[in-house]
C-alpha positions in Angstrom: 15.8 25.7 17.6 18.7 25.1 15.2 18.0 24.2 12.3 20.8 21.7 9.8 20.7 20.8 6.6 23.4 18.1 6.0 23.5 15.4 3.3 22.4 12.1 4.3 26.4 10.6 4.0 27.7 12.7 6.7 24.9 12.1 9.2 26.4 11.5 12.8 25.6 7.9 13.2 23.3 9.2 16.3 21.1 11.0 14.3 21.2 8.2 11.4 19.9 6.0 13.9 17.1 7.9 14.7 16.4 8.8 11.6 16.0 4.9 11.2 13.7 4.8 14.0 11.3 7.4 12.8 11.5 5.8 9.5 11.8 2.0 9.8 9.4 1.4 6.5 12.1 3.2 4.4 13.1 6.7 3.1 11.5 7.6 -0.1 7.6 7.7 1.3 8.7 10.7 3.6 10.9 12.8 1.0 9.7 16.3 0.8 11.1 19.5 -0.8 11.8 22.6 0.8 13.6 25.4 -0.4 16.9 26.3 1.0 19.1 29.7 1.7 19.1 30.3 -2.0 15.8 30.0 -2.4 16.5 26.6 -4.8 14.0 23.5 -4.4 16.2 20.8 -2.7 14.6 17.1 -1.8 14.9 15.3 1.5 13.7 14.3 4.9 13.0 16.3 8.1 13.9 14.7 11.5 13.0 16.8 14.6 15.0 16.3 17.5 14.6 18.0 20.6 17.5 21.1 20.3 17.9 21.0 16.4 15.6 20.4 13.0 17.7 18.4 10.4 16.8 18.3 6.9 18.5 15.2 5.3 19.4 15.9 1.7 18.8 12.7 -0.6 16.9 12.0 -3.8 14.0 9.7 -4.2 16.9 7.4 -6.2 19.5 7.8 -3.3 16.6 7.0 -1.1 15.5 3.7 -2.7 19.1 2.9 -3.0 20.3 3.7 0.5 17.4 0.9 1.9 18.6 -1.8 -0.5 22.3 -1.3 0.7 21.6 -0.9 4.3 21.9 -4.2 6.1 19.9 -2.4 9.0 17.0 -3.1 6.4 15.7 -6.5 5.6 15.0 -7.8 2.0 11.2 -5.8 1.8 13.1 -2.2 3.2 11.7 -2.7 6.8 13.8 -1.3 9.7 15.0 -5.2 10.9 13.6 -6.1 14.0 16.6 -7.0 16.4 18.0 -3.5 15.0 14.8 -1.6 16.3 15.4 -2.9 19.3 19.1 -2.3 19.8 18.2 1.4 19.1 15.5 2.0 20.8 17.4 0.5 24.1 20.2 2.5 23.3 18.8 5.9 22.8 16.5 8.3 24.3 14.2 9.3 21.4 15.0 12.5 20.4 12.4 13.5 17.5 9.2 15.0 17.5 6.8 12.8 15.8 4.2 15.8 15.0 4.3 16.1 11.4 1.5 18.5 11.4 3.2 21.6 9.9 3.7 19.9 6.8 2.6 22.6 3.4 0.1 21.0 1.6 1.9 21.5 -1.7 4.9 19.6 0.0 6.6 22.8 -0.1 8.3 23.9 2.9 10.9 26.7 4.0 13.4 24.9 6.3 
């Protein structure tokens, strides 16, 4: 399985958009820190896709932030409806929804 870390900004806009799917109440409630190479704590969000594991780099600021500019979100930070659907028709979904490997210290090597 390959494994990417990549900053949220230069997400291909396939995996953004499942990101959105797996996440449609919002970033910030699923930010977790793993340690990278370098053995340095970095803070983001894991999406599982079938061939690779993504960790998306982004701050629990950059998180909040990115929800409130999105106009794929509505006013509350929910994934809008008619935008769901457009996805979800448009893509196979790709992730694996088992978040059962999870440290309980929130602590993960990616």
């Amino acid at each position: 399985m390959k494994r990417i870390i990549i900053d949220y900004f230069d997400l291909p806009s396939k995996v953004l958009e499942l990101l959105k799917l797996k996440n449609p109440n919002g970033f910030k409630d699923n930010l977790v820190t793993q340690l990278d190479d370098d053995k340095k704590q970095v803070v983001g969000i894991v999406l599982k896709t079938r061939h690779k594991n993504y960790f998306i780099k982004m701050s629990s600021t950059e998180a909040q932030y990115i929800i409130k500019e999105d106009s794929d979100y509505n006013g509350l930070g929910n994934l809008k409806d008619h935008i769901r659907d457009n996805y979800q028709n448009n893509y196979d979904l790709e992730y694996d929804d088992d978040d059962d490997d999870d440290d309980d210290d929130g602590i993960n090597n990616f």
